[in-house]
LUMDRENVO-940143 format. One record per residue: x, y, z of N, C-alpha, C, O in turn. Coordinates in steps of 0.02 Angstrom, whole numbers, plus 50000, padded with zeros to 5 digits. Example, Ala and Ser with C-alpha at 12.3 -4.5 7.8 and 13.67 -1.06 7.14 Angstrom:
REM residues 2
506604971650390506154977550390506604983550390507124983450423/506424988850354506844994750357506455000250394506705005750402/
This chain:
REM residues 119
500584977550758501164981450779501724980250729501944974850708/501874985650716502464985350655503224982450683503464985050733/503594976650647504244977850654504674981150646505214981050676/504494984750597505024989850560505034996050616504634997850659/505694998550596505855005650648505925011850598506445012750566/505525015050596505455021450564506265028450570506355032650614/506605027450521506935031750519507035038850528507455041950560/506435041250486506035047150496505295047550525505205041450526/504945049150540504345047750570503915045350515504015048250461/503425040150514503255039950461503335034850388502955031750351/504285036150397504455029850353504665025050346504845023550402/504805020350308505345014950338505875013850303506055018250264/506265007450308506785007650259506535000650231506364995350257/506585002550175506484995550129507134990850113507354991050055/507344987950146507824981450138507784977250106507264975650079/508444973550098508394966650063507914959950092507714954650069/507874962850141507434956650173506544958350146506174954150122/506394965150157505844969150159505454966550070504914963950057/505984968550030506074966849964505794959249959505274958849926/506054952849987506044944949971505454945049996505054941649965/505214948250051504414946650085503904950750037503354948850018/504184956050026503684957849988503444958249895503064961849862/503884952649881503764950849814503264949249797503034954149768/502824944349796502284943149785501644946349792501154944149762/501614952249836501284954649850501474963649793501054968149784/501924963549776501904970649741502034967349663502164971149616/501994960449655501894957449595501064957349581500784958949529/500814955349634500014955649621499864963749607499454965049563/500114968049636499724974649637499934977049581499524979649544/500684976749562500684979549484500494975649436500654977249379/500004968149449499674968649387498944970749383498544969249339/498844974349435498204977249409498234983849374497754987749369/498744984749353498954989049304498244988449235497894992649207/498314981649230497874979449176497094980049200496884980849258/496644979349122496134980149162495884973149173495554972349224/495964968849142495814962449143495964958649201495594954549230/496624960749218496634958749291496484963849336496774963349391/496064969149327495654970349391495034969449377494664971149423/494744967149327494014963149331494164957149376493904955749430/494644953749342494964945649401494864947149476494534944149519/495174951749478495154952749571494674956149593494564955249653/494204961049556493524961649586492984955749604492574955349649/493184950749544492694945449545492634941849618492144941049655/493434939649625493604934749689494064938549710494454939049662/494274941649756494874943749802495194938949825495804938549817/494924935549850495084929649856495784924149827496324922149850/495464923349775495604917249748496234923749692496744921049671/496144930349678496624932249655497284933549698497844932549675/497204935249750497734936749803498014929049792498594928249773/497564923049805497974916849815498364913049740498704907949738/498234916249701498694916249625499374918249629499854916149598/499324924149688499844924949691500484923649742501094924449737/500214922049776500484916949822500544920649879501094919649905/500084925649919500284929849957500324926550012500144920650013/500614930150077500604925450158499614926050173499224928250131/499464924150222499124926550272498894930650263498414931750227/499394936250318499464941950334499424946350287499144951450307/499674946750206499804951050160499064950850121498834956050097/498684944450113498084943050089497524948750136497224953850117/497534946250183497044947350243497164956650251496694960350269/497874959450234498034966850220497644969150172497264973850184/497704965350091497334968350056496684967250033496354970449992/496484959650080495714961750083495464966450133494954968650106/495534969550193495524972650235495614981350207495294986150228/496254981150143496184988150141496574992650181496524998750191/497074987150206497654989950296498264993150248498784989950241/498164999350217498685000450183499395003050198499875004650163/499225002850282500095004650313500404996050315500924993850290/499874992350355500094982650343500404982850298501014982450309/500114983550200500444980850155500994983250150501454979950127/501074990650173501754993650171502374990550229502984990450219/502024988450287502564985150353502414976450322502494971850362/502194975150252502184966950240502494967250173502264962650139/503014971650133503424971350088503354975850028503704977149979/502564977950061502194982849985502774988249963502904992850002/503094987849906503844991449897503934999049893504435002449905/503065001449867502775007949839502155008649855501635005849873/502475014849839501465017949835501415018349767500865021049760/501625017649716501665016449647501575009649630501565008749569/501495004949662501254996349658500464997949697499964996249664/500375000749759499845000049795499385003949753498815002149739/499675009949733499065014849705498655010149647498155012649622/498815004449630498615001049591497894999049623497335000749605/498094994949672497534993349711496864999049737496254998749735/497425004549762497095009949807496305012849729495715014549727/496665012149700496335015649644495845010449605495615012949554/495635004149616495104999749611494665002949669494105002949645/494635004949716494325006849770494145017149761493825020749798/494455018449709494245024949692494775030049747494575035849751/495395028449786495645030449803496135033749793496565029849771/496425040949797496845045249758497545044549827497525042649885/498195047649777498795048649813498725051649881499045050049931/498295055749875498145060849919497695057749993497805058850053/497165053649960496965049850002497525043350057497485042750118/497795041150029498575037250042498795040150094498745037750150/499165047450075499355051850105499215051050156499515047750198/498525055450163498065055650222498255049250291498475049550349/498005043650242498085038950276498745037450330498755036850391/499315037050278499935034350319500185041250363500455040050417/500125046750346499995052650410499585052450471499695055150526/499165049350455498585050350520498235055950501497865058650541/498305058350439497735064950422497245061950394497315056250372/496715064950392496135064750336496405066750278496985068450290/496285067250224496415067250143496425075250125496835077950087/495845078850164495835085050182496245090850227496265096850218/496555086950276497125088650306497675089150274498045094050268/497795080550240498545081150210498335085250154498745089750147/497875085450111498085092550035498095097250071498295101850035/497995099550133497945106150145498705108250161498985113450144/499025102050205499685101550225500085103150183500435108050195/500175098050099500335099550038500615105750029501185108150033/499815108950011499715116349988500025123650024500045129450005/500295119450097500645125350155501355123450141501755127250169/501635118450104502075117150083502455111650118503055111450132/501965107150130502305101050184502455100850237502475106250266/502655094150279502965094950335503735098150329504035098850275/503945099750384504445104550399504895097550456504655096150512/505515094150429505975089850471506525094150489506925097150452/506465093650592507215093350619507755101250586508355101850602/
């Protein structure tokens, strides 16, 4: 269950607090920018998440793959996560999907009708 309170449906607000918790964890994801460190973290998930000093909770998120968690555990972007998402062969769109409650197929279709419509 999330702490955070969604402003708009959907999103949250990223704070200064949100920010200090989630350092380490969008430090690990933008370095798989490299490829060297995503051979590292294919090898052991493990033992790469714990390099970086993640909690628990933020480890156990991105071994799990809980990509709304990493986002309600400090994940700052989807421009740090897509890092990850995309070792797993996962596109923006797929993301999308996800933190909507659509299938991947729903949300491009959503996209393509020209988005949701707010208020």
């Amino acid at each position: 269950m999330s702490t955070l309170t969604p402003v708009v449906e959907g999103a949250y607000v990223y704070d200064t607090k949100l920010s200090n918790q989630g350092r380490n964890l969008n430090r690990m994801c933008f370095s798989l920018k490299d490829a060297e460190n995503r051979e590292k973290f294919q090898a052991d998930e493990v033992a790469y998440c714990n390099a970086y000093n993640l909690t628990e909770e933020q480890k156990q998120a991105v071994l799990d793959r809980d990509w709304i968690s990493m986002i309600e555990k400090g994940g700052a972007s989807i421009f740090y996560i897509i890092k990850l998402a995309a070792i797993d062969r996962k596109s923006m769109q797929d993301l999308g999907g996800i933190f909507t409650g659509m299938t991947t197929d729903e949300f491009v279709a959503e996209l393509r009708a020209g988005g949701r419509k707010f208020g």
